[in-house]
C-alpha positions in Angstrom: -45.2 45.8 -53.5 -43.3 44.7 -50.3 -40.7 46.6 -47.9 -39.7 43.5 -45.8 -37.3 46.3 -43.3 -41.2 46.7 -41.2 -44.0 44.9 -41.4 -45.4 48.5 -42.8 -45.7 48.9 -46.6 -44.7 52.2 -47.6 -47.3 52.3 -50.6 -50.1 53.6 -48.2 -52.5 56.4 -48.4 -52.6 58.2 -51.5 -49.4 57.2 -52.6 -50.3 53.6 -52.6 -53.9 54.3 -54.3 -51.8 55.9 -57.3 -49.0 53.2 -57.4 -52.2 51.2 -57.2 -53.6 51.9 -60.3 -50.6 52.6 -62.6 -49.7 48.7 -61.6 -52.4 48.2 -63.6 -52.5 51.0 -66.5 -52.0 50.8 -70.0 -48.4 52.7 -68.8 -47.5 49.7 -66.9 -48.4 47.1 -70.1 -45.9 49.6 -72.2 -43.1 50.1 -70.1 -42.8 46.2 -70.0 -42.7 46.0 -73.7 -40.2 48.1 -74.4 -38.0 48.4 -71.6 -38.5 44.7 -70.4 -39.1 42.8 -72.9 -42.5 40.8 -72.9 -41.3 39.4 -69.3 -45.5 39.0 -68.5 -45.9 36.7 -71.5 -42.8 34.4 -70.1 -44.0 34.4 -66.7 -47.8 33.4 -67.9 -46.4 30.6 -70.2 -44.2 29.0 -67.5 -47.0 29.6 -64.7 -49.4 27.8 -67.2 -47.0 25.1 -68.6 -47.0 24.1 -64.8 -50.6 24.3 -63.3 -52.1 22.6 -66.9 -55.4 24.6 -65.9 -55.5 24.2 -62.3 -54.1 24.8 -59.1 -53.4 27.2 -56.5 -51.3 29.9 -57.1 -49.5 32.3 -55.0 -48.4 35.7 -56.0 -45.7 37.4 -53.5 -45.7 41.2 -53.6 -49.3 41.0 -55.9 -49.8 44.6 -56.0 -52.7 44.9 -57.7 -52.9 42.6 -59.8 -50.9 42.5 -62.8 -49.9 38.7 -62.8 -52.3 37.8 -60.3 -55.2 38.6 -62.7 -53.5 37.4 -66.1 -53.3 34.2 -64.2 -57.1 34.0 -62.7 -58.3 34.6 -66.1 -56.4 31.4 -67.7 -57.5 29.1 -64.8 -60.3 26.4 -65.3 -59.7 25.5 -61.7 -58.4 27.2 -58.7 -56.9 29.9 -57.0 -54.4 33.0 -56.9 -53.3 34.1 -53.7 -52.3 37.5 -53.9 -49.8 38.5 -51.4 -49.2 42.2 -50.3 -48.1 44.2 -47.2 -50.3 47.0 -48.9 -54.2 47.2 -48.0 -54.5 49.5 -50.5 -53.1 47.1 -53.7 -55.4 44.6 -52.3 -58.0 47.2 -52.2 -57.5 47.7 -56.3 -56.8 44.3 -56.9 -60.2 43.5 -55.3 -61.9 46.0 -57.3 -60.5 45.3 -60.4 -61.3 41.4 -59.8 -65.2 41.8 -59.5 -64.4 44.0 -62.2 -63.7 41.0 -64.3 -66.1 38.6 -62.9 -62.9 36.9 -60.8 -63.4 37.5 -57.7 -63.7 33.8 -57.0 -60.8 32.8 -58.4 -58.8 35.5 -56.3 -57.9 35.3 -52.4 -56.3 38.4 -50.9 -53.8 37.6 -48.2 -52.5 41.1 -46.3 -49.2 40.7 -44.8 -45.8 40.2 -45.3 -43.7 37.9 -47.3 -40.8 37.3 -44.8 -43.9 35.1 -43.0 -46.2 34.1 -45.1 -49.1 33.3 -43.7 -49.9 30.0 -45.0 -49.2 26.2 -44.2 -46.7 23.9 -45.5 -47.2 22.8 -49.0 -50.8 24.2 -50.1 -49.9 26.0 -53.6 -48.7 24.5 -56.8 -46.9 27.8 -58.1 -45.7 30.7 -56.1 -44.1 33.2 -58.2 -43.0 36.9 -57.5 -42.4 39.6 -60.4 -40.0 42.7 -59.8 -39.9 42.3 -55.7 -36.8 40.5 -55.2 -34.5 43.8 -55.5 -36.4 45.7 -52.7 -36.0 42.9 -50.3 -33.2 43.4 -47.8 -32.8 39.5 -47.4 -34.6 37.7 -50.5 -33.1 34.3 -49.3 -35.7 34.4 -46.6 -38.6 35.2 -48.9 -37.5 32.3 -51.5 -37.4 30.0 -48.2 -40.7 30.8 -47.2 -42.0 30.6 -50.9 -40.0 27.0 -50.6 -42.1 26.1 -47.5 -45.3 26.6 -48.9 -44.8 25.2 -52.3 -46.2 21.8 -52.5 -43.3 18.8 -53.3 -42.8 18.8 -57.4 -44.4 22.3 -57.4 -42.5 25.3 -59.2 -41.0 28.8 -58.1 -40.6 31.5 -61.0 -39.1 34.6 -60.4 -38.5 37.7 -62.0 -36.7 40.8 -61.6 -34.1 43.4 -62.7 -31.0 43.1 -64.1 -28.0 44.1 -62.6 -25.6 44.7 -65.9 -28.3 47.1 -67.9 -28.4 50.7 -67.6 -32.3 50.5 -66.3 -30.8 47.9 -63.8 -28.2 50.3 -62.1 -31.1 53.3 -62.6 -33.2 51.2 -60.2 -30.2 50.2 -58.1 -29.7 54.0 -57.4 -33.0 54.7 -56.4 -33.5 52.3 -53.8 -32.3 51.9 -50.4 -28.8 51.0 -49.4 -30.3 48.2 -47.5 -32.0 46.6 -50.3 -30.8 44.0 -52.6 -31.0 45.7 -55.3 -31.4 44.3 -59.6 -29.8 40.7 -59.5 -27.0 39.0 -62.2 -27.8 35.8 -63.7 -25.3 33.6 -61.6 -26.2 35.5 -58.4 -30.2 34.5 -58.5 -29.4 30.8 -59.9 -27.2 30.5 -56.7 -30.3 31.4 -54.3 -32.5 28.9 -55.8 -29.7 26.2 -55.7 -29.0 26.7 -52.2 -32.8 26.2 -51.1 -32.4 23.0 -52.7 -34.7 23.9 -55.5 -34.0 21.2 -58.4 -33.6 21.8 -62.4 -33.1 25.4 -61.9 -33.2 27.6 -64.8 -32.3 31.3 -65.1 -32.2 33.1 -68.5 -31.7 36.9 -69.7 -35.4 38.4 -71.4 -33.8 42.4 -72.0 -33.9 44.0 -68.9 -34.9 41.3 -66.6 -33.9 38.0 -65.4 -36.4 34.7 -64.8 -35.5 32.1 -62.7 -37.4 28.9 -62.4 -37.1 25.8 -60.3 -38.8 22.8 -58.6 -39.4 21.7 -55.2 -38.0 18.5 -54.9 -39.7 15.6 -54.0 -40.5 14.4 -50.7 -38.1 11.3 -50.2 
């Protein structure tokens, strides 16, 4: 998960081994399900609906591996870039990849999402799931996720909502810095004004998923 206020993650040492694995428990799977909704279903069908069983992929705020995995396993072809300020998600997500007999469809990529590390236009889908509300300014992240996208390529996002009661919980127990959970206008607005084309945001429970195109170069 990302803190873009350093270039630091705060899920180091033994509190980012633990976060770690719970990212990837059986806890994780079930909270989603019944407080979410089946969010990780959405966000596979949409990322597979636009890679057709190929590509690259690139997973901001990866953690270790909940997405970023799910995906790997439904590629014939290709990649997931798995973005994190934290060595120690990468460190899980790495394990759990040879784990899986994936580790060649997985790239880990340490650093942080306000400058991703990456050139223009080299993935097909970037996506990031729940990191949006701790970013102080997520406009810069979507930009960057923008820059790297190939033309025609798609951005999916997910995060909290801002009108449910597990919304304002998680408003109230971040920083007053933060973004914070996001409405439905409010996140359709940031990926119109990065130009992003047939934009659509829709309302699954407790979170919101926003989708939209790079446009074409001219």
């Amino acid at each position: 998960m990302i803190s873009e206020t350093s270039n630091n993650s705060e899920w180091t040492g033994l509190r980012g081994r633990i976060m770690a694995w719970y990212l990837n428990s059986p806890f994780r799977r079930l909270s989603e399900v019944l407080f979410l909704g089946d969010g990780r279903s959405r966000v596979l069908a949409e990322v597979t609906a636009a890679l057709k069983g190929e590509g690259t992929v690139l997973d901001v705020g990866a953690g270790s591996g909940y997405f970023s995995l799910a995906i790997a396993q439904k590629l014939k072809q290709g990649k997931v870039i798995c973005l994190d300020l934290s060595k120690e998600m990468l460190q899980r997500l790495r394990q759990l990849a040879n784990k899986r007999g994936l580790a060649d469809k997985v790239q880990m990529l340490e650093g942080s999402a306000s400058r991703i590390m990456l050139d223009d236009g080299v993935v097909d889908v970037a996506i990031a799931n729940g990191v949006f509300h701790e970013l102080v300014d997520p406009a810069v992240v979507l930009q960057e996720m923008v820059r790297v996208l190939r033309p025609g390529g798609a951005i999916i996002v997910t995060d909290f909502r801002a009108d449910t009661w597990i919304g304002r919980r998680v408003a109230s127990a971040h920083r007053s810095e933060d973004h914070g959970p996001f409405g439905r206008q409010e996140l359709e607005k940031l990926f119109l004004d990065v130009s992003l084309r047939d934009v659509r945001v829709s309302a699954v429970r407790h979170i919101v998923v926003g989708v939209g195109i790079k446009a074409e170069a001219a």
